[in-house]
PDB file as gemmi writes it, atoms N, CA and C in Angstrom:
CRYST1    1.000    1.000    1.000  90.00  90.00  90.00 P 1                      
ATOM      1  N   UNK A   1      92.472 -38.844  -1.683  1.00  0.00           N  
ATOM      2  CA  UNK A   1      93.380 -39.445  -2.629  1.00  0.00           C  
ATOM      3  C   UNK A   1      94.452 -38.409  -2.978  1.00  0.00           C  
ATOM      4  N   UNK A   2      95.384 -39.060  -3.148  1.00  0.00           N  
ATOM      5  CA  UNK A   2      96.690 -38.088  -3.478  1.00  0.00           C  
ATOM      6  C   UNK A   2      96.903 -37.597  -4.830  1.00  0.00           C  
ATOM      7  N   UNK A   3      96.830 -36.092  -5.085  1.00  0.00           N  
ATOM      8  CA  UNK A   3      96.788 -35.936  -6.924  1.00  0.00           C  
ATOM      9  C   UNK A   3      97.397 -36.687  -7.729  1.00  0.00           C  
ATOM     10  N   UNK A   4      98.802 -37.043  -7.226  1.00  0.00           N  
ATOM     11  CA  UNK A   4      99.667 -37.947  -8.141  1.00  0.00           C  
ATOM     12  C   UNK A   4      98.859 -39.651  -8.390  1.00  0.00           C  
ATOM     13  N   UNK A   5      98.276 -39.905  -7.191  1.00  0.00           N  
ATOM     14  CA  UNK A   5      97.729 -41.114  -7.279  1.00  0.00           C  
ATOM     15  C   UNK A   5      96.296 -40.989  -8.550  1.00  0.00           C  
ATOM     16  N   UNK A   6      96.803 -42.341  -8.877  1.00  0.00           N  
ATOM     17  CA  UNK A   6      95.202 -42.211 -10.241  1.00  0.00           C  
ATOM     18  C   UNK A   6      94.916 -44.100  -9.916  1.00  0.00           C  
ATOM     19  N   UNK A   7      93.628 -43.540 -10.593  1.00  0.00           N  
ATOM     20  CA  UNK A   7      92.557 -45.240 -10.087  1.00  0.00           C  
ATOM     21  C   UNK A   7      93.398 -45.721 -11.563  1.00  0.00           C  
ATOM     22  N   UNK A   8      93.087 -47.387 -11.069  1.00  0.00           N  
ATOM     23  CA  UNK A   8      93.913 -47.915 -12.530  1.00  0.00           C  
ATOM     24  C   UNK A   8      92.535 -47.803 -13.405  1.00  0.00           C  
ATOM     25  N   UNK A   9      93.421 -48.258 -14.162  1.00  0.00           N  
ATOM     26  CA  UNK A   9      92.224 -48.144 -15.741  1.00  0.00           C  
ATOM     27  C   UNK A   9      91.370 -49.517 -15.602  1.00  0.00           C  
ATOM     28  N   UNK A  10      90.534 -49.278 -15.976  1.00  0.00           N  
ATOM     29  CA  UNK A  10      89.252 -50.597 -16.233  1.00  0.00           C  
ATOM     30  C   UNK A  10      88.949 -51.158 -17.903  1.00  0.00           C  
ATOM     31  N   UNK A  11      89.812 -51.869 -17.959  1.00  0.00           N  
ATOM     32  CA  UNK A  11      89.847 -52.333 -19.582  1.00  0.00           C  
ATOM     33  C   UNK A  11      88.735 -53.051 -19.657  1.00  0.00           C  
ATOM     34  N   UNK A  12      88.243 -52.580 -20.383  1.00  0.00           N  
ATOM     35  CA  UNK A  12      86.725 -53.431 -21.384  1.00  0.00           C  
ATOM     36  C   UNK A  12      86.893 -54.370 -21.799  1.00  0.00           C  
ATOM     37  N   UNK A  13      86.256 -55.235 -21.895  1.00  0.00           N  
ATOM     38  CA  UNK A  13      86.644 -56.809 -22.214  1.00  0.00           C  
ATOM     39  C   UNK A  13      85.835 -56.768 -23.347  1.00  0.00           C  
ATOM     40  N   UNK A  14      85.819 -58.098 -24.912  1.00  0.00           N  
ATOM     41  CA  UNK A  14      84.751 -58.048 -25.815  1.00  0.00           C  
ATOM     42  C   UNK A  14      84.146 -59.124 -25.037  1.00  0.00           C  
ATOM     43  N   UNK A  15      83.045 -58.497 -25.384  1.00  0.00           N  
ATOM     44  CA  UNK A  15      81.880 -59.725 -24.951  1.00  0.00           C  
ATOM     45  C   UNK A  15      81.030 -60.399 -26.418  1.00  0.00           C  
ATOM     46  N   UNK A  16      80.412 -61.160 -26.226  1.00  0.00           N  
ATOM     47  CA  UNK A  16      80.218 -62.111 -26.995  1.00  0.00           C  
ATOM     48  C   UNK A  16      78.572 -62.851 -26.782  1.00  0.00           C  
ATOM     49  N   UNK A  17      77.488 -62.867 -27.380  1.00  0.00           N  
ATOM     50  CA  UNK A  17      75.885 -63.432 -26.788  1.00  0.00           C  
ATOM     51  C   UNK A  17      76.821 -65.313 -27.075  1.00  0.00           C  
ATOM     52  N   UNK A  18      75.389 -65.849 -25.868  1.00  0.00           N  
ATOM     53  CA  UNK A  18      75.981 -66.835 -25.369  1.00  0.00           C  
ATOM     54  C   UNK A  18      75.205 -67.915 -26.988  1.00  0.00           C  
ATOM     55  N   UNK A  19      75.668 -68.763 -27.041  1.00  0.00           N  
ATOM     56  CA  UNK A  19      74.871 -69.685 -28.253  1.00  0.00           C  
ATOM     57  C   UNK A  19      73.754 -70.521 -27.584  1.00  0.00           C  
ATOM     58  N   UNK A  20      72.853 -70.837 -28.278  1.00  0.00           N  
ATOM     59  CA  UNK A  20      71.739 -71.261 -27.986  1.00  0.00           C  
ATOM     60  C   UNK A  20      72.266 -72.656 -27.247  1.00  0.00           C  
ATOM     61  N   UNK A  21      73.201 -73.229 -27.440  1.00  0.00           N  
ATOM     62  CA  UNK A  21      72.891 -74.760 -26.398  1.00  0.00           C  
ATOM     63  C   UNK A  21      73.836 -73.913 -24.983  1.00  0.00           C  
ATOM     64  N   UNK A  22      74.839 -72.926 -24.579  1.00  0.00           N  
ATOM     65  CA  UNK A  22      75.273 -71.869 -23.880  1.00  0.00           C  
ATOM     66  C   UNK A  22      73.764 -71.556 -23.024  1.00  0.00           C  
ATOM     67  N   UNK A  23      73.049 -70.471 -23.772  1.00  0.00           N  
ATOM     68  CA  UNK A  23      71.940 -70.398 -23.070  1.00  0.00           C  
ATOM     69  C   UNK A  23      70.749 -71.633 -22.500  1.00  0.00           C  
ATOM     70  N   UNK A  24      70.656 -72.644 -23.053  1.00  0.00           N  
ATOM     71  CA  UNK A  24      69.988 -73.461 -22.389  1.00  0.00           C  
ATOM     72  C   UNK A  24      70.551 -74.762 -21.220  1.00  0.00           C  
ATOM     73  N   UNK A  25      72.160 -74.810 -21.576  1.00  0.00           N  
ATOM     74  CA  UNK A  25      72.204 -75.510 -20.404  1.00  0.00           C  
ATOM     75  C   UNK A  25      72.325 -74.146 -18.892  1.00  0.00           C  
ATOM     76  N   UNK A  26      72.503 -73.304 -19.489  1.00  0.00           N  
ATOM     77  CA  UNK A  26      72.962 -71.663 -17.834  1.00  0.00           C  
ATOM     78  C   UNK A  26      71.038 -72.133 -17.624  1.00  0.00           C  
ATOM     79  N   UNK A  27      70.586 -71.720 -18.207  1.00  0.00           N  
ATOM     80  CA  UNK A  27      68.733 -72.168 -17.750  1.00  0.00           C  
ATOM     81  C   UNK A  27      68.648 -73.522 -17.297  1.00  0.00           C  
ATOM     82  N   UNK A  28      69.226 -74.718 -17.327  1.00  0.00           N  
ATOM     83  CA  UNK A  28      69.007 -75.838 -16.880  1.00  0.00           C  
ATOM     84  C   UNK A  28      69.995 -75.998 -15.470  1.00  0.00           C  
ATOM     85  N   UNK A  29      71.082 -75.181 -15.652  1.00  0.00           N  
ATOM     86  CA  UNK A  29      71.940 -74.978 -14.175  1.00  0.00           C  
ATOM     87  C   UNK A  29      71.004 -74.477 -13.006  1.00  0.00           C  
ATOM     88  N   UNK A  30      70.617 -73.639 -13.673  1.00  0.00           N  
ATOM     89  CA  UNK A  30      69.834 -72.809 -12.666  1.00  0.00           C  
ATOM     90  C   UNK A  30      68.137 -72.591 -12.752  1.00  0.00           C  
ATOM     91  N   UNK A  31      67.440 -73.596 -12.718  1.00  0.00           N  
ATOM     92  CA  UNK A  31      66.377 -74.105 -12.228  1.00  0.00           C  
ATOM     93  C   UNK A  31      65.735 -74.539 -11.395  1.00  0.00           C  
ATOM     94  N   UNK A  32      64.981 -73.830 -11.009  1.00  0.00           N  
ATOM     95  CA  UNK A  32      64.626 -73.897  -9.206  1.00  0.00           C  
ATOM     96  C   UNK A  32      65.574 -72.290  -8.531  1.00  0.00           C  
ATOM     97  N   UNK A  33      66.327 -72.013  -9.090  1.00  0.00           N  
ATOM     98  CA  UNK A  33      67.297 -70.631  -8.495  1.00  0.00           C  
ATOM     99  C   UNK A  33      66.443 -69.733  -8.680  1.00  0.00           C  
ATOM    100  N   UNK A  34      66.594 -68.822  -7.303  1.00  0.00           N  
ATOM    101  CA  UNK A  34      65.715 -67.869  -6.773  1.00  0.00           C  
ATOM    102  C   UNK A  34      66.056 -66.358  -8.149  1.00  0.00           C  
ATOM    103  N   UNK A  35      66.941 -66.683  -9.145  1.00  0.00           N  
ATOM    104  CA  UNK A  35      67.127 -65.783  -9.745  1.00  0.00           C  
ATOM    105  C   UNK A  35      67.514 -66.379 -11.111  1.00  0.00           C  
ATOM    106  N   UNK A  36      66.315 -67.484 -11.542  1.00  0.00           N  
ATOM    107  CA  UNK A  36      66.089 -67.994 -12.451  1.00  0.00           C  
ATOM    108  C   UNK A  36      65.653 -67.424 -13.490  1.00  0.00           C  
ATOM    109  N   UNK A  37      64.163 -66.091 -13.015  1.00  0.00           N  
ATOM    110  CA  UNK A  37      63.588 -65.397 -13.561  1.00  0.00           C  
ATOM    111  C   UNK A  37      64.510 -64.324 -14.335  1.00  0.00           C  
ATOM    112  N   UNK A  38      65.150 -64.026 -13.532  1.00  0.00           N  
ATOM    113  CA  UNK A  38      65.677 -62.854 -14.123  1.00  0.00           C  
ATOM    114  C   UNK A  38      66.502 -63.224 -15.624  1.00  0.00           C  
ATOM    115  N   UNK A  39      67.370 -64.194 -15.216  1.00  0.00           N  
ATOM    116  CA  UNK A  39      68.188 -64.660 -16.463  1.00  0.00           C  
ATOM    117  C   UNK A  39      66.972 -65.361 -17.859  1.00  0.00           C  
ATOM    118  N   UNK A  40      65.835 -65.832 -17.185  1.00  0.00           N  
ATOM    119  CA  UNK A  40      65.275 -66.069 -18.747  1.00  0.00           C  
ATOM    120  C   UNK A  40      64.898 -65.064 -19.073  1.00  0.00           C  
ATOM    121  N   UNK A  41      64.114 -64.125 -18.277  1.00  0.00           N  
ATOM    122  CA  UNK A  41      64.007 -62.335 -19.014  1.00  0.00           C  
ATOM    123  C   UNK A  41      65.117 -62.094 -19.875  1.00  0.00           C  
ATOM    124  N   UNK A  42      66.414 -61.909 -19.257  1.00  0.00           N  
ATOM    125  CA  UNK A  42      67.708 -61.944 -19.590  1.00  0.00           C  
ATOM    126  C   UNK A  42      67.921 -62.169 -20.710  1.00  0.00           C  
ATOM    127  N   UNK A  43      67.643 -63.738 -21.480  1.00  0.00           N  
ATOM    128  CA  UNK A  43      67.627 -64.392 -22.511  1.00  0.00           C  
ATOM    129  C   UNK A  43      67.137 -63.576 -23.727  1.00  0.00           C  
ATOM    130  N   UNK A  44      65.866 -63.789 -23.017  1.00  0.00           N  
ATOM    131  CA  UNK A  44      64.391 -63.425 -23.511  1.00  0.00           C  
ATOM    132  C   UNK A  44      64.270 -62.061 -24.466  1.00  0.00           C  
ATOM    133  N   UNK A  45      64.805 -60.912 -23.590  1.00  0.00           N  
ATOM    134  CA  UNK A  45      64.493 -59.689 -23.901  1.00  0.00           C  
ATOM    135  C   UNK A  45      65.997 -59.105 -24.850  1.00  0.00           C  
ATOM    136  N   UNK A  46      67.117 -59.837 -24.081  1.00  0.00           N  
ATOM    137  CA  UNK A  46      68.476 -58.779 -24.410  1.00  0.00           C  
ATOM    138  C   UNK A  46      68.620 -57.387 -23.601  1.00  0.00           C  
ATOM    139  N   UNK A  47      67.867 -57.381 -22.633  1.00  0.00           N  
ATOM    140  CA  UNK A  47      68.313 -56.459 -21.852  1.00  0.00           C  
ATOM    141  C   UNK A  47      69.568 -56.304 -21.183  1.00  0.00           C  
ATOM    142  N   UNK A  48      69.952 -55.219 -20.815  1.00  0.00           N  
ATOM    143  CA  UNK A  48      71.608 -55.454 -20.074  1.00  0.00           C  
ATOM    144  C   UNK A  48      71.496 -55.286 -18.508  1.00  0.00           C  
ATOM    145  N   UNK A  49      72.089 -56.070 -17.872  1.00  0.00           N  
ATOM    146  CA  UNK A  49      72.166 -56.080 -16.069  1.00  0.00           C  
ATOM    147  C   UNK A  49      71.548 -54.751 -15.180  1.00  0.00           C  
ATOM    148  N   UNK A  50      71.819 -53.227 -16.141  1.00  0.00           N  
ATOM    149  CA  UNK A  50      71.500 -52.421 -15.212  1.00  0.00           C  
ATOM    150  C   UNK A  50      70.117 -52.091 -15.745  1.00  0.00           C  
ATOM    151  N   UNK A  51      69.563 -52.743 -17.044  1.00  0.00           N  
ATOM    152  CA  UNK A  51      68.159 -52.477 -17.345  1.00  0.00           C  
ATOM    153  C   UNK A  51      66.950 -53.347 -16.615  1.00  0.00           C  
ATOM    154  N   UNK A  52      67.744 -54.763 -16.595  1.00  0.00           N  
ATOM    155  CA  UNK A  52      66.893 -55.521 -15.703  1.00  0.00           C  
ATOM    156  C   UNK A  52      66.975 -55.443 -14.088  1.00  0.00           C  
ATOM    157  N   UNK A  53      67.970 -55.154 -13.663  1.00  0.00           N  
ATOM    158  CA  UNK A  53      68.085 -55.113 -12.104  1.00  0.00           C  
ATOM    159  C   UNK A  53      67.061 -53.376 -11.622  1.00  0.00           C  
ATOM    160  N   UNK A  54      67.234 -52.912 -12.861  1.00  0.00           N  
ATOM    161  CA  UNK A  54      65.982 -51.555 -12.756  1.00  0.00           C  
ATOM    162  C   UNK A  54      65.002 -51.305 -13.024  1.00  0.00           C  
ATOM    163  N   UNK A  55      64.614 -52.952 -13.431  1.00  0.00           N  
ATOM    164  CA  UNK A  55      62.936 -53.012 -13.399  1.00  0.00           C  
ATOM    165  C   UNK A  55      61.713 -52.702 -12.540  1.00  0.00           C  
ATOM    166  N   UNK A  56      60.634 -52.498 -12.626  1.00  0.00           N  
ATOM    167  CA  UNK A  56      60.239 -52.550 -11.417  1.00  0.00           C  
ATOM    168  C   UNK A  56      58.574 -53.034 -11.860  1.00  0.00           C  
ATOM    169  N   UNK A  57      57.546 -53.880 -11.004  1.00  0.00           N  
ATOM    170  CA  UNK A  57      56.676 -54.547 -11.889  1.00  0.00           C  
ATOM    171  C   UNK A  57      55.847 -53.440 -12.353  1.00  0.00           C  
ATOM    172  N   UNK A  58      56.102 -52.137 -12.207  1.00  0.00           N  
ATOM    173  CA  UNK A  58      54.724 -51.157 -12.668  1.00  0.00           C  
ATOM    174  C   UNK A  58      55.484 -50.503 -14.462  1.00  0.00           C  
ATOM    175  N   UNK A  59      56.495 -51.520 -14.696  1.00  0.00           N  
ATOM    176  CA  UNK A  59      57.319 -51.308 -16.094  1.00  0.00           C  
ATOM    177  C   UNK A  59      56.649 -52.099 -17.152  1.00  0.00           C  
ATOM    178  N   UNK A  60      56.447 -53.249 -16.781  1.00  0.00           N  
ATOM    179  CA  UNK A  60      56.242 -54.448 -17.095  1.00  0.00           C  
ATOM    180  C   UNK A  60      54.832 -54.456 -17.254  1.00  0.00           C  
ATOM    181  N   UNK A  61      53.713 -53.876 -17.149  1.00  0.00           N  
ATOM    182  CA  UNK A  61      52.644 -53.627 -17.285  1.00  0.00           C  
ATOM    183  C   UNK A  61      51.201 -54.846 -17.811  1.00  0.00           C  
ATOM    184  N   UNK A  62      50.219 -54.740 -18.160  1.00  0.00           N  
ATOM    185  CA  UNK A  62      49.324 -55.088 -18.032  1.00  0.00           C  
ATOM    186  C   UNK A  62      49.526 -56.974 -19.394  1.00  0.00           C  
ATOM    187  N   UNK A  63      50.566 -56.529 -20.339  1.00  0.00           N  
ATOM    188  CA  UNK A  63      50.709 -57.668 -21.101  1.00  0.00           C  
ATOM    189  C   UNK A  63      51.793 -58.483 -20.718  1.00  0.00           C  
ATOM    190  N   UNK A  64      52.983 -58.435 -19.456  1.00  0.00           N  
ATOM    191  CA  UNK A  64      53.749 -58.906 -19.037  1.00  0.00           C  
ATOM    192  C   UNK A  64      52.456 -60.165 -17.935  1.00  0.00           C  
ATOM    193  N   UNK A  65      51.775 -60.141 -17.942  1.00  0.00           N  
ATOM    194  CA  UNK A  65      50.729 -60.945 -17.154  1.00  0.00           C  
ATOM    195  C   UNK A  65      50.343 -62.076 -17.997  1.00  0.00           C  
ATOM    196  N   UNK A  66      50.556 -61.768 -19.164  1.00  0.00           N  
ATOM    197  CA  UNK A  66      49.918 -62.866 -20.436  1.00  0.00           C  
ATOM    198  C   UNK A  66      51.200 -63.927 -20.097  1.00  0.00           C  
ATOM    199  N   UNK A  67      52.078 -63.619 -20.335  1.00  0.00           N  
ATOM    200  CA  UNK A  67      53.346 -64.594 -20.329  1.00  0.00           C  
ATOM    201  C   UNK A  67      53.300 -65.678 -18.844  1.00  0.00           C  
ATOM    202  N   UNK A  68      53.119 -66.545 -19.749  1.00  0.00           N  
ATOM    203  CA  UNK A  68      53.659 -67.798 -18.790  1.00  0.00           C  
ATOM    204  C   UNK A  68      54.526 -68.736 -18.987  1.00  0.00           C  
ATOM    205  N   UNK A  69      54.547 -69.559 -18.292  1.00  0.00           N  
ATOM    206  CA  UNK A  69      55.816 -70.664 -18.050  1.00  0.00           C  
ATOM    207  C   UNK A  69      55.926 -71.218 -19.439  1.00  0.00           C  
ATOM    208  N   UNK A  70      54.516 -71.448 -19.825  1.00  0.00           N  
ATOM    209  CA  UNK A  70      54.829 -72.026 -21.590  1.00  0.00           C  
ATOM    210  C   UNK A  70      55.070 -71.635 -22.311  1.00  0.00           C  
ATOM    211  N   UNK A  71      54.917 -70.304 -22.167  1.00  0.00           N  
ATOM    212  CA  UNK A  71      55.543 -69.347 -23.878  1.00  0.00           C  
ATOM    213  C   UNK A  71      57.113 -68.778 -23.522  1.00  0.00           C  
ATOM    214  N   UNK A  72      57.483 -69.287 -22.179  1.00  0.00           N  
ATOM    215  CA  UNK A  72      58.731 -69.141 -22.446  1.00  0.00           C  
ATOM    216  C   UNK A  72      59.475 -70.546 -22.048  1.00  0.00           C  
ATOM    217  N   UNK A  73      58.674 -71.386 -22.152  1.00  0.00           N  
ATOM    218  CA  UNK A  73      59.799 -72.808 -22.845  1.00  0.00           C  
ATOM    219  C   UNK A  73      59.731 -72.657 -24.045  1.00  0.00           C  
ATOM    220  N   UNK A  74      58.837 -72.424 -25.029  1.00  0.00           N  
ATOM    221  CA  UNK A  74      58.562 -72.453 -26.353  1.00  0.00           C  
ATOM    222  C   UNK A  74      59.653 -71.723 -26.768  1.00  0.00           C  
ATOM    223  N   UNK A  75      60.172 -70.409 -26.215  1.00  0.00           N  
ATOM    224  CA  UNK A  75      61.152 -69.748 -26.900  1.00  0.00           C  
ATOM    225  C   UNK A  75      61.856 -70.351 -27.340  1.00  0.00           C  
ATOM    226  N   UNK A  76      62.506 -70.309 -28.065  1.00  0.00           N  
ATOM    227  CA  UNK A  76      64.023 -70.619 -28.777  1.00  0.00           C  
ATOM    228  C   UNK A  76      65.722 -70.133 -28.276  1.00  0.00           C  
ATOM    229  N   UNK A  77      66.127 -70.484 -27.852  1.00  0.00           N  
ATOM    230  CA  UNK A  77      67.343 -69.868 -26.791  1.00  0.00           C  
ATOM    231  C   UNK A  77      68.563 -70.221 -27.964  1.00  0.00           C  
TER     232      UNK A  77                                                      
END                                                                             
């Protein structure tokens, strides 16, 4: 790269959590999607993209096994 040359700037955008009928129709879009899981974790936890994509199942440990399909419809989105 040439000294004079500079990368442009990357403006931050505000972001905003999605509202509960927001979050439940993105979960009803994508049902049956091979990356369904991740986004109700997503929901679920408030983790951010590079916390969940850096999961790994030995994180998630011995009470991540209790959770099933019903205690996370029950959630509240």
């Amino acid at each position: 790269m040439h000294k004079a040359a500079k990368p442009p700037a990357l403006g931050r955008s505000e972001r905003r959590a999605l509202t509960p009928e927001e979050a439940r129709r993105l979960l009803s879009a994508l049902t049956g999607d091979r990356i369904e899981s991740l986004f109700v974790l997503a929901l679920a936890t408030g983790l951010r993209r590079a916390e969940l994509l850096g999961l790994r199942w030995s994180d998630l440990g011995s009470a991540a096994a209790a959770v099933d399909a019903a205690t996370i419809e029950e959630a509240s989105f």
